[in-house]
C-alpha positions as CSV (number, residue, x, y, z in Angstrom):
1,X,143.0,125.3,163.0
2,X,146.6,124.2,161.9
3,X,146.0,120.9,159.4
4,X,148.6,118.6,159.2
5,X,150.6,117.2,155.9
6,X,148.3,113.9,156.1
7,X,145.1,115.9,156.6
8,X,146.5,118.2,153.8
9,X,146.3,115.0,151.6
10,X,143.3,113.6,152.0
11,X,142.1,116.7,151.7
12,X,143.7,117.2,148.2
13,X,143.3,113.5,147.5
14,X,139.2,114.0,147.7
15,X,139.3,117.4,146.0
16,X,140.8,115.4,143.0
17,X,138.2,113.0,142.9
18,X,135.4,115.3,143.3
19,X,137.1,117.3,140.0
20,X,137.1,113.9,138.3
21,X,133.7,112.7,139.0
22,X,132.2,116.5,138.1
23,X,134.8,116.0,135.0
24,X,132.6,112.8,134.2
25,X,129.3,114.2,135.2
26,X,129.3,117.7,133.1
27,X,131.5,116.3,129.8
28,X,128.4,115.2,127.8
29,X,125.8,117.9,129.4
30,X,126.6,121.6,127.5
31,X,126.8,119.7,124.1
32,X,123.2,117.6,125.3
33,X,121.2,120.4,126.6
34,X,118.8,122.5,124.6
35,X,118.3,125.7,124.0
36,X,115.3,127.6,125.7
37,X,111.4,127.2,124.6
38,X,110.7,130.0,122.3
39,X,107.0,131.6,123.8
40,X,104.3,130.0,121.3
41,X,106.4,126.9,120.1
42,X,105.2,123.3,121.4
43,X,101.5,123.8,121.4
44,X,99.4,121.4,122.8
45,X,97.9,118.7,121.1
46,X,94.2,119.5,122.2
47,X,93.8,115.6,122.3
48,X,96.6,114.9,124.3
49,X,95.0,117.4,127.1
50,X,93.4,115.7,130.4
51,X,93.1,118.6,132.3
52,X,92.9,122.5,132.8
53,X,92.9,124.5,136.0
54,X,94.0,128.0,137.2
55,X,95.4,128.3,140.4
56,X,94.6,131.5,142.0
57,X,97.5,133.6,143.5
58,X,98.4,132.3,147.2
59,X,96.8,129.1,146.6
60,X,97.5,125.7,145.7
61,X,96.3,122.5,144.2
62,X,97.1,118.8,143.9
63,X,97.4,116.6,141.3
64,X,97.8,112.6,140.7
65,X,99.9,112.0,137.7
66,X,100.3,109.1,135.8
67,X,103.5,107.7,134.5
68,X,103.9,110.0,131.0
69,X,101.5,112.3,131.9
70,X,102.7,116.2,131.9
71,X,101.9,119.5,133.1
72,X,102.2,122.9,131.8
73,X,102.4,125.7,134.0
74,X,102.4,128.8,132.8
75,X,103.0,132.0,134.2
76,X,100.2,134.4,132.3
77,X,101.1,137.5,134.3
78,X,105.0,137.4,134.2
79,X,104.9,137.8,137.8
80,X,104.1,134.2,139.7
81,X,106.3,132.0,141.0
82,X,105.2,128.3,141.2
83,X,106.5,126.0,144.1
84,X,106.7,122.2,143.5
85,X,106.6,119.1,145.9
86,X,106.1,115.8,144.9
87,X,105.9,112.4,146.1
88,X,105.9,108.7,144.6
89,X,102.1,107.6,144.5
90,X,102.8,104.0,145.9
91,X,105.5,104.6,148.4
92,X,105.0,108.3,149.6
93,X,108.4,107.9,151.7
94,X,109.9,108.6,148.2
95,X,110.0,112.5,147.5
96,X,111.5,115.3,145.8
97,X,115.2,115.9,146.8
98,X,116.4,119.5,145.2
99,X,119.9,119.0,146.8
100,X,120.4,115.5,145.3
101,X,118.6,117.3,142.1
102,X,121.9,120.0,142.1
103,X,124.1,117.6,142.8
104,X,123.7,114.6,141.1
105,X,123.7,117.1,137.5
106,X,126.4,119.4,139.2
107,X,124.3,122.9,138.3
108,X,121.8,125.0,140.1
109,X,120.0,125.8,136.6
110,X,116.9,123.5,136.4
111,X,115.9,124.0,132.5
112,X,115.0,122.6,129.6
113,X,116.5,119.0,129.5
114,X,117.4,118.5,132.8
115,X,115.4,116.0,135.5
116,X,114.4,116.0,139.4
117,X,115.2,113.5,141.5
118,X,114.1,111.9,144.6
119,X,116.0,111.1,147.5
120,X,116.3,106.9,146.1
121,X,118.1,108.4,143.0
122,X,115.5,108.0,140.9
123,X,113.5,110.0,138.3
124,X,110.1,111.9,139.3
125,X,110.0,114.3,136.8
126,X,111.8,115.4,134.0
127,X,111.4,119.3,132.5
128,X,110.4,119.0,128.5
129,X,110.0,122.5,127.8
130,X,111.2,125.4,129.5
131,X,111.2,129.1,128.3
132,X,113.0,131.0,131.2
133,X,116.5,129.3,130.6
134,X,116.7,128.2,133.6
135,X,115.1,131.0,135.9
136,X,113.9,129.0,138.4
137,X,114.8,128.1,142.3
138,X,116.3,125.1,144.0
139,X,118.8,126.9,146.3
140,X,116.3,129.1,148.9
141,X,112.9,127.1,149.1
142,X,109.6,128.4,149.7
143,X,107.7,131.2,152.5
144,X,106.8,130.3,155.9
145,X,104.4,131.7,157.9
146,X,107.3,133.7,159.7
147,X,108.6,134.9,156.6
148,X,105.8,136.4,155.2
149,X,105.6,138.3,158.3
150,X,108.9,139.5,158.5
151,X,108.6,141.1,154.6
152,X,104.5,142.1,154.9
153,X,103.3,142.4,158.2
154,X,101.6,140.7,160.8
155,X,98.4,140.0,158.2
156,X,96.8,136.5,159.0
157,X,95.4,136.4,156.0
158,X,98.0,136.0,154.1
159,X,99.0,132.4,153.4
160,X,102.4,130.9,152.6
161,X,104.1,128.4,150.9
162,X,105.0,125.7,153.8
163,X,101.3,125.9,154.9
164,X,99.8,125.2,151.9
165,X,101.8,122.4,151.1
166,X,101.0,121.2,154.8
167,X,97.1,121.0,153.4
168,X,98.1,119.4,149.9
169,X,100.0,117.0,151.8
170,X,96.9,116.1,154.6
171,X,94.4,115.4,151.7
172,X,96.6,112.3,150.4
173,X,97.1,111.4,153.9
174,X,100.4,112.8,154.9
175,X,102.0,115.0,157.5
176,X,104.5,117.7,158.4
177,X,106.8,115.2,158.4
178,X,106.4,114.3,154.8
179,X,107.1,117.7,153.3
180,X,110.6,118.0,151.9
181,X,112.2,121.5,150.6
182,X,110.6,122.4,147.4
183,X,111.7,123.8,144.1
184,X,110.4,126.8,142.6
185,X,109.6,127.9,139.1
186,X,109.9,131.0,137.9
187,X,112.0,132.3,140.7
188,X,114.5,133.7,139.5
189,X,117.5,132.9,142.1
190,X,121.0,133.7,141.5
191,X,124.3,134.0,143.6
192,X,126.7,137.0,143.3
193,X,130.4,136.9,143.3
194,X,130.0,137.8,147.4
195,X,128.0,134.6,147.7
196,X,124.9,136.4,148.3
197,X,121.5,135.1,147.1
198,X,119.9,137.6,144.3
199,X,116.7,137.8,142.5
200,X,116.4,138.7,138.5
201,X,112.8,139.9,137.7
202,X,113.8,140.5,134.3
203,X,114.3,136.7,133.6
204,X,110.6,135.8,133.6
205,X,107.8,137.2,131.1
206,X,104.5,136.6,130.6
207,X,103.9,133.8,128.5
208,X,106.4,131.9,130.1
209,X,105.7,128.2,130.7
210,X,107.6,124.5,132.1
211,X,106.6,121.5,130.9
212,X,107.4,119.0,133.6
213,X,106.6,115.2,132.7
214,X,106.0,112.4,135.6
215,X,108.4,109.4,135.2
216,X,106.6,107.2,137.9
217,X,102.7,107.3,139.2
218,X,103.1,110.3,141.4
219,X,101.2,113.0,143.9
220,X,102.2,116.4,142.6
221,X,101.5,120.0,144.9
222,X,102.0,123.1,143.1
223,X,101.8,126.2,145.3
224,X,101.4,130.0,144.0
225,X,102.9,132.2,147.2
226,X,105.2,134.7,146.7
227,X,109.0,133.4,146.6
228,X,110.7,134.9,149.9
229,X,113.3,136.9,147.9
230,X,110.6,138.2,145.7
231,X,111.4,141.6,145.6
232,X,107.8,143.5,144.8
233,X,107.5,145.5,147.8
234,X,103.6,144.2,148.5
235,X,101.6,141.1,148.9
236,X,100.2,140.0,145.6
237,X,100.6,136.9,144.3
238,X,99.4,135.8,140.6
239,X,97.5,132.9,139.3
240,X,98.8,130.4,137.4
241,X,97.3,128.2,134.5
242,X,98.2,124.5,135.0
243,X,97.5,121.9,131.6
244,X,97.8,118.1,132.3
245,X,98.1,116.2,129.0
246,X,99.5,112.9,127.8
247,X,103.4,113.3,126.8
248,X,105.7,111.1,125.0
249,X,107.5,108.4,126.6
250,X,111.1,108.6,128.2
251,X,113.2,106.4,126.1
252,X,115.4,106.5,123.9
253,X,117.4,109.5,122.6
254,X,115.0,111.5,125.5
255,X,117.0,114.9,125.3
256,X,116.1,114.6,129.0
257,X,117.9,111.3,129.4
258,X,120.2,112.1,127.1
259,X,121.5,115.1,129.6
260,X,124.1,113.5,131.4
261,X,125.6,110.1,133.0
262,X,123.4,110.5,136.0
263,X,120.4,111.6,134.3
264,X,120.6,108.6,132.5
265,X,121.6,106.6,135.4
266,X,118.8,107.7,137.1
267,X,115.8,106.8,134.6
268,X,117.6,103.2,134.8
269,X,116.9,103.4,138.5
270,X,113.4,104.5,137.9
271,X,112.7,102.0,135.0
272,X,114.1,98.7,137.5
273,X,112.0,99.9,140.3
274,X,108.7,100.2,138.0
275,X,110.0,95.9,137.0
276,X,110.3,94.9,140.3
């Protein structure tokens, strides 16, 4: 389709702004985000801990987190991947967004210092400690029911990521309807120079672990299926150990807040809708 000179221009005209405002956005994050988690730094405080739980493979749980409560999740085996959903406790029409998440911090590379957002802009969680680097999902989302059939066979018995989170979500009282895309950890996603979606196994060990911290009152679901582009040739997902414990607050020079203009930006959002 031919484009004509004016069309040209806008066209340019929002390219440059889209380069200024990413400009803006990434300045301050390279110099503000840590490095990785070393395996065995940031132990636990065994007072701070409220709770332990593994999560067998294929399975899922729920948890409700306070404001400034955390939870470790740690990949024992190396070989688990851990999809995420979550939802504001008092208004559940408040939930993860993972493409305002990319967007609003202008990376795919969720990692140490870096926060998730909901769709109102706001905070839900922010990732304390994180020793992958950054080997984690928020391009491809989780299985279905179709897609584990596709890569295993026609097993009914083996359960997927989209119906477990259907069953998190009915025991707080929501629907289908209430399930957004998730993020996964320890999914290893990439993309090639052919814009094709790839999968680095080497980028998650055992002993790996996220700490994720809850900036509002919130309804977490943490799934254990395999990731769809998981490339083990069988059907065996790993259990997970999940720790909820009592984390520091998010203020002040938080290397989380301290990330980037819209991190920060965002925790303001968070902080004046916990006032009102």
């Amino acid at each position: 389709m031919d484009v004509t000179a004016e069309e040209r221009a806008e066209i340019d005209a929002n390219r440059r702004r889209y380069e200024a405002l990413k400009a803006a956005g990434t300045g301050k994050a390279p110099q503000a985000l840590p490095p990785p988690t070393s395996r065995g730094e940031a132990p636990l405080d065994p007072a701070s801990v409220l709770q332990r739980e593994t999560i067998p493979g294929g399975w899922y749980t729920t948890l409700l987190l306070n404001r400034g409560d955390a939870v470790r999740v740690l990949n024992t085996t190396g070989k688990a991947a851990v999809a995420v959903l979550a939802w504001n406790r008092h208004d559940t029409a408040e939930r993860i967004n993972y493409a305002d998440t990319i967007k609003l911090q202008w990376s795919t590379s969720l990692r140490k210092g870096r926060v998730i957002f909901s769709d109102m802009g706001r905070v839900l969680l922010s990732v304390r400690e994180d020793t992958t680097g950054g080997a984690h999902d928020a391009l491809v989302g989780g299985s279905t029911s179709e897609s584990v059939r596709q890569r295993y066979g026609d097993h009914p018995r083996l359960r997927n990521t989209r119906d477990n989170f259907v069953l998190a979500a009915g025991k707080h009282g929501l629907g289908r309807r209430d399930i957004p895309s998730c993020i996964t950890l320890f999914a290893p996603v990439g993309v090639d120079d052919d814009g094709h979606f790839t999968f680095d196994t080497t980028r998650r060990q055992p002993g790996d672990f996220v700490d994720l911290r809850a900036e509002m009152d919130l309804i977490l679901a943490l799934s254990t299926c395999p990731h769809p582009l998981d490339p083990a040739p069988s059907y065996g997902p790993e259990p997970v150990e999940i720790v909820r414990f009592r984390a520091p607050a998010g203020e002040g020079a938080d290397l989380c807040r301290a990330a980037g203009i819209e991190a920060e930006r965002g925790f303001q959002n968070t902080e004046a809708w916990l006032r009102s």
